[in-house]
PyMOL CGO cylinders between C-alpha atoms (Angstrom):
from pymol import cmd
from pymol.cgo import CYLINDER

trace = [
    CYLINDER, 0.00, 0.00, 0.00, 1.59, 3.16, -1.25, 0.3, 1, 1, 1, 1, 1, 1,
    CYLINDER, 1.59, 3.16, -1.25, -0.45, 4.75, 2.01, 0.3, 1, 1, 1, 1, 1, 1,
    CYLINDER, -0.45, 4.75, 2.01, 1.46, 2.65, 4.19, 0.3, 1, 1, 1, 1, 1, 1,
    CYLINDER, 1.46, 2.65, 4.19, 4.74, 2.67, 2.71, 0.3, 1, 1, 1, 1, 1, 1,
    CYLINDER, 4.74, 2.67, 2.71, 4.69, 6.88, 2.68, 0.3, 1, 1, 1, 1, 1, 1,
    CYLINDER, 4.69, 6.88, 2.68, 3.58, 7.16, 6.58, 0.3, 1, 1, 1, 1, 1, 1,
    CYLINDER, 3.58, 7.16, 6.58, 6.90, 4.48, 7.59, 0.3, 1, 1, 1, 1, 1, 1,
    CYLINDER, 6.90, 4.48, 7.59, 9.13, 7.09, 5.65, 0.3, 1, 1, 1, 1, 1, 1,
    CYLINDER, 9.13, 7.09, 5.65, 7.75, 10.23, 7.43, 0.3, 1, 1, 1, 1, 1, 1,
    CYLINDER, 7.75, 10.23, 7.43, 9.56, 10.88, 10.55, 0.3, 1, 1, 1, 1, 1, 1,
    CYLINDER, 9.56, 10.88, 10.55, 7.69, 13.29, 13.33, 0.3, 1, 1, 1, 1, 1, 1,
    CYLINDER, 7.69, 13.29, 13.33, 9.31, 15.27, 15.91, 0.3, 1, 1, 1, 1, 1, 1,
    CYLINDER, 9.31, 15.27, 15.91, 8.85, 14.82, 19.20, 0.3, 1, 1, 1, 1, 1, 1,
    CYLINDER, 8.85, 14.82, 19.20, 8.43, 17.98, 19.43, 0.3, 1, 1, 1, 1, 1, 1,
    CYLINDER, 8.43, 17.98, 19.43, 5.85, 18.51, 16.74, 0.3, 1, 1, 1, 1, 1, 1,
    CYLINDER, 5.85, 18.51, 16.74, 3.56, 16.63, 17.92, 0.3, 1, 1, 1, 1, 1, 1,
    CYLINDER, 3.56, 16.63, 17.92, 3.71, 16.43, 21.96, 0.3, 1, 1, 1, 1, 1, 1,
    CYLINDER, 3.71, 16.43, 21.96, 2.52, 19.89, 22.00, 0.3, 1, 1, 1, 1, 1, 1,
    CYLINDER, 2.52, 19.89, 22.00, -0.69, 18.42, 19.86, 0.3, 1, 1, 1, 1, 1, 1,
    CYLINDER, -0.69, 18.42, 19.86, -1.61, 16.10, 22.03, 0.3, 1, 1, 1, 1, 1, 1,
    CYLINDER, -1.61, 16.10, 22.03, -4.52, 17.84, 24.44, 0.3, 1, 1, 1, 1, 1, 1,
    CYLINDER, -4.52, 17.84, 24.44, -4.95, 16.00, 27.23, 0.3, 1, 1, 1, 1, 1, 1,
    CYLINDER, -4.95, 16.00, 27.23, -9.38, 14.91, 27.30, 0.3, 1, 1, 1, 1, 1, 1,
    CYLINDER, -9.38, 14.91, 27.30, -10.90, 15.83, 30.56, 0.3, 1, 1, 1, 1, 1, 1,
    CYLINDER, -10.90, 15.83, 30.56, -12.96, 12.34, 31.06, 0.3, 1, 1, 1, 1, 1, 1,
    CYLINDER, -12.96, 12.34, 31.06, -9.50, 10.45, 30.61, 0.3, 1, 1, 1, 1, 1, 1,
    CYLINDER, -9.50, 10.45, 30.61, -6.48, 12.77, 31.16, 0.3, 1, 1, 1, 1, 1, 1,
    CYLINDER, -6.48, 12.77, 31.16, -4.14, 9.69, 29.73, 0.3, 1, 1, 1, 1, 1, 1,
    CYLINDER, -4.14, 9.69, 29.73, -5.72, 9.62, 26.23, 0.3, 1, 1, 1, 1, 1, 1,
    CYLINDER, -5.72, 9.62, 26.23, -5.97, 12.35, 24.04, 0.3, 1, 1, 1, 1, 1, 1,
    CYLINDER, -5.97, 12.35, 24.04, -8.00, 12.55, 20.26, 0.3, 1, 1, 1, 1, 1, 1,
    CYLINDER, -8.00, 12.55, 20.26, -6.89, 15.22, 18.64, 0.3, 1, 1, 1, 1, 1, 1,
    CYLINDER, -6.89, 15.22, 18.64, -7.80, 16.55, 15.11, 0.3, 1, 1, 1, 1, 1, 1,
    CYLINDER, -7.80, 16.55, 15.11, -4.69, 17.15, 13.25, 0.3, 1, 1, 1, 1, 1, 1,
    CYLINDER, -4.69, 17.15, 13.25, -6.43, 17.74, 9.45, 0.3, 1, 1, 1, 1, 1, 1,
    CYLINDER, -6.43, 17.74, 9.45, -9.23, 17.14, 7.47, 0.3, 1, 1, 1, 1, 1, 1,
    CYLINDER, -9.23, 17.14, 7.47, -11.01, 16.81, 3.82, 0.3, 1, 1, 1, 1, 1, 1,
    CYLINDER, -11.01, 16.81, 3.82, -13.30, 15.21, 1.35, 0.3, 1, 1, 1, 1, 1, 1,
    CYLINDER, -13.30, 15.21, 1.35, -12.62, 11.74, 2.18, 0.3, 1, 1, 1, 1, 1, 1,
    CYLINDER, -12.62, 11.74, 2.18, -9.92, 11.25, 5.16, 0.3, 1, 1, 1, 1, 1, 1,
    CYLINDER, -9.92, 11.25, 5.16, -9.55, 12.94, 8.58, 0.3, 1, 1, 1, 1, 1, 1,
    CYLINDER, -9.55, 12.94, 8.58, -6.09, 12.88, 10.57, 0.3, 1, 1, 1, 1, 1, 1,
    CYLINDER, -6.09, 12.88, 10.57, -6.04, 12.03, 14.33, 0.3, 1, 1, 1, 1, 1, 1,
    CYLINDER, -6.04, 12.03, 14.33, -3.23, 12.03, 16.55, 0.3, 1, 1, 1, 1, 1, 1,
    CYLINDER, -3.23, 12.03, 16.55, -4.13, 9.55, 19.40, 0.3, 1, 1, 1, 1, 1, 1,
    CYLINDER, -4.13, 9.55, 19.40, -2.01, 9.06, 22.97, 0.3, 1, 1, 1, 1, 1, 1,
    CYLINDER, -2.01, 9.06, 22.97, -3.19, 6.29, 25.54, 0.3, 1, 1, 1, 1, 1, 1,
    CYLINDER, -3.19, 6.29, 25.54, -1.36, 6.06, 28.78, 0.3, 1, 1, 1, 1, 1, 1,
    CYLINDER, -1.36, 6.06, 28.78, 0.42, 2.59, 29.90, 0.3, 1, 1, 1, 1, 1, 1,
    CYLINDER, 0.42, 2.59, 29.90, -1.61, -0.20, 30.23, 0.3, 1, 1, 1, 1, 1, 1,
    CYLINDER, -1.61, -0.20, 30.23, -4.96, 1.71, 28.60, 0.3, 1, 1, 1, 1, 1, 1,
    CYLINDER, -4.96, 1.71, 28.60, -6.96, -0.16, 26.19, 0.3, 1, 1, 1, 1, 1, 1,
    CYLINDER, -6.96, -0.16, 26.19, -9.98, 1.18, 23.56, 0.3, 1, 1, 1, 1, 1, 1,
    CYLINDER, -9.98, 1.18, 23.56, -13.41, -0.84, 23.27, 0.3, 1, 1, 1, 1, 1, 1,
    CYLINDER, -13.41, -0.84, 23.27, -13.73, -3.28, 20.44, 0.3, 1, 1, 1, 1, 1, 1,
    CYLINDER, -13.73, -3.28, 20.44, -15.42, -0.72, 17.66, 0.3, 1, 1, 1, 1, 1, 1,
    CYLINDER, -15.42, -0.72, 17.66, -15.29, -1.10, 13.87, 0.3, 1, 1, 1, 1, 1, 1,
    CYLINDER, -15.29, -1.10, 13.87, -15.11, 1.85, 11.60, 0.3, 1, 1, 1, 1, 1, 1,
    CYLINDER, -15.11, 1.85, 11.60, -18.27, 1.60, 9.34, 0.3, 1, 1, 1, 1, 1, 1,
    CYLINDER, -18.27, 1.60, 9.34, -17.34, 1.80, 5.86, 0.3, 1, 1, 1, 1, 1, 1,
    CYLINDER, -17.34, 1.80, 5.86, -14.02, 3.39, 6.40, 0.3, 1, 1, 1, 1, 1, 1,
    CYLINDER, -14.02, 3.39, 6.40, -9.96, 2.00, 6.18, 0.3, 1, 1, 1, 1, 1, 1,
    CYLINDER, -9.96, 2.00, 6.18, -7.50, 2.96, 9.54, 0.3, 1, 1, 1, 1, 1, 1,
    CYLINDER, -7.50, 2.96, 9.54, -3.98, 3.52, 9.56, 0.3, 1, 1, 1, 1, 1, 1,
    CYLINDER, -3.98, 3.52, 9.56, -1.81, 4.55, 11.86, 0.3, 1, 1, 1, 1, 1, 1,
    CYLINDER, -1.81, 4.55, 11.86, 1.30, 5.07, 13.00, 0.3, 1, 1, 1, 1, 1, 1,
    CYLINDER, 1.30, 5.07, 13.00, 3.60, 4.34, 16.72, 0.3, 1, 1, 1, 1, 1, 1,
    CYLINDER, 3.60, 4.34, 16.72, 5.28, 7.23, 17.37, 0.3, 1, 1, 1, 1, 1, 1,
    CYLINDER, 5.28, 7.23, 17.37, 6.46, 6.53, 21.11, 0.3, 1, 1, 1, 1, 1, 1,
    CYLINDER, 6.46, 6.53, 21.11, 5.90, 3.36, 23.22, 0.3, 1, 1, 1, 1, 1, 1,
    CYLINDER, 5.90, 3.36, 23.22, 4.23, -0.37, 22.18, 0.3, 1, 1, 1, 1, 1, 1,
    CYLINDER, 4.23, -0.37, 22.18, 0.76, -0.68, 21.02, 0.3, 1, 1, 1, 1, 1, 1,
    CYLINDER, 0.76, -0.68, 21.02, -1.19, -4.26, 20.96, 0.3, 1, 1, 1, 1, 1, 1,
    CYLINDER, -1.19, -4.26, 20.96, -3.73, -4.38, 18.08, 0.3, 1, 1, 1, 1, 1, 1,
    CYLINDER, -3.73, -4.38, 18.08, -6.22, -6.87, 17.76, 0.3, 1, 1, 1, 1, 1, 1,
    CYLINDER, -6.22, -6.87, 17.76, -8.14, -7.40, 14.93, 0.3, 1, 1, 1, 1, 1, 1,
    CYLINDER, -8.14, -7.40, 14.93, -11.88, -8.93, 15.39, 0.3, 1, 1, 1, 1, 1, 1,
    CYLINDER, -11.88, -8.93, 15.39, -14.93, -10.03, 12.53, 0.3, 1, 1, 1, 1, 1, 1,
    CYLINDER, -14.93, -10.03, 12.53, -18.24, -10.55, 13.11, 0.3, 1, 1, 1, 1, 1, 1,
    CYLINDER, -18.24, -10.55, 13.11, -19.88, -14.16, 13.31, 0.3, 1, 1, 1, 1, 1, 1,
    CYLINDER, -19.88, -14.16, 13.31, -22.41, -14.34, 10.79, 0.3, 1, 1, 1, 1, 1, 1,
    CYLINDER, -22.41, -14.34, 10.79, -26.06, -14.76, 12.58, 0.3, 1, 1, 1, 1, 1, 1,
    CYLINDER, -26.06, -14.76, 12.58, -24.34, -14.26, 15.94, 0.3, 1, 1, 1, 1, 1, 1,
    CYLINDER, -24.34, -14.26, 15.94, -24.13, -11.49, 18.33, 0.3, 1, 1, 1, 1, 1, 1,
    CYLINDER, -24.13, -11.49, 18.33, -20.65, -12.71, 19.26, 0.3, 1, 1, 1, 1, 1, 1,
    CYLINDER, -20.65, -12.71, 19.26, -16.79, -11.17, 17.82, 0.3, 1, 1, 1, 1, 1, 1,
    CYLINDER, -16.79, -11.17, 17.82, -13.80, -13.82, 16.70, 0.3, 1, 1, 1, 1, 1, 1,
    CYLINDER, -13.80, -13.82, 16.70, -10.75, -12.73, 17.36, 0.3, 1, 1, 1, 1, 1, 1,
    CYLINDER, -10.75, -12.73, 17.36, -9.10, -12.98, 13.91, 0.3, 1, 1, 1, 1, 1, 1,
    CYLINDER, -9.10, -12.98, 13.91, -5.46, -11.66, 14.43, 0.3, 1, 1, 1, 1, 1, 1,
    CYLINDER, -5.46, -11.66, 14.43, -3.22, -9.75, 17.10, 0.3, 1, 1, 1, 1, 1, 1,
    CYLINDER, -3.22, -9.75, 17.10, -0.07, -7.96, 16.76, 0.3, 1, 1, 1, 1, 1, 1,
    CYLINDER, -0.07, -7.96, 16.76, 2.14, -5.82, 18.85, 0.3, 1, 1, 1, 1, 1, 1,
    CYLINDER, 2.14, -5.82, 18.85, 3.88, -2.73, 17.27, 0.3, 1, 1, 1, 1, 1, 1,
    CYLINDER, 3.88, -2.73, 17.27, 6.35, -0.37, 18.26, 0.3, 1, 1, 1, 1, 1, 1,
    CYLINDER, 6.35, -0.37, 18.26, 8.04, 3.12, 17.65, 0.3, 1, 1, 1, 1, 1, 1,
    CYLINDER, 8.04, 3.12, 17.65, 7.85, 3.56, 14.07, 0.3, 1, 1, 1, 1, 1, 1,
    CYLINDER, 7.85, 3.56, 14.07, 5.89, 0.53, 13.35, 0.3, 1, 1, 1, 1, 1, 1,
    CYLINDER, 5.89, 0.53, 13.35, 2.66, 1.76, 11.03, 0.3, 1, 1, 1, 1, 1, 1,
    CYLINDER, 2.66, 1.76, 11.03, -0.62, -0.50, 10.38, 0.3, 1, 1, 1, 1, 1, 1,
    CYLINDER, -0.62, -0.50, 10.38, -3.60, -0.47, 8.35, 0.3, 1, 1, 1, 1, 1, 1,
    CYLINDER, -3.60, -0.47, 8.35, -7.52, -1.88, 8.90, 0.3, 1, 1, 1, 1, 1, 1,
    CYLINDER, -7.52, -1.88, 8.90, -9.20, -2.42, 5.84, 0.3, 1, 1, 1, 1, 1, 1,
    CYLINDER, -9.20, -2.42, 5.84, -12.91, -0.80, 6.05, 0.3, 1, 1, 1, 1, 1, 1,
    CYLINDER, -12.91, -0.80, 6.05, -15.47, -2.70, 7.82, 0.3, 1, 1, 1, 1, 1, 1,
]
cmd.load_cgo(trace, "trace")
């Protein structure tokens, strides 16, 4: 993916993006912050604090990718089961500074 391959080449700052990241008042450890926007994409930069974890969610029709710029981040992937309430765990992988990672949309 040409996506994919251009985020692992781009190198941010420290610096550049620490000062981004606004702390949420619900959870001061994790931060959503709106770095850009258009037609068809918007840009995020994320933080979680050690040990924090997100709530299985899917992202409707659209793809994810992403990028580790500090720290180790375990990704698990899940699919539905057909006529079943239930999600199957369908792949896992732990990435790490630098590391960048894509979810097809669905």
């Amino acid at each position: 993916n040409d996506l994919k391959k251009m985020l692992s080449n781009i190198h941010f700052h420290p610096k550049e993006w620490k000062t981004r990241a606004v702390k949420c008042k619900s959870s001061p450890q994790y931060t959503r912050t709106l770095v850009a926007y258009g037609y068809s994409y918007s840009i995020y930069l994320l933080r979680w604090g050690p040990g924090q974890s997100n709530e299985v969610h899917n992202h409707n029709q659209s793809s994810s990718i992403f990028k580790v710029l500090e720290g180790k981040l375990e990704e698990t992937i899940y699919k539905k089961v057909e006529g079943q309430e239930s999600l199957q765990k369908i792949a896992s992988k732990s990435l790490t500074q630098g590391d960048v990672s894509i979810t097809n949309k669905g």
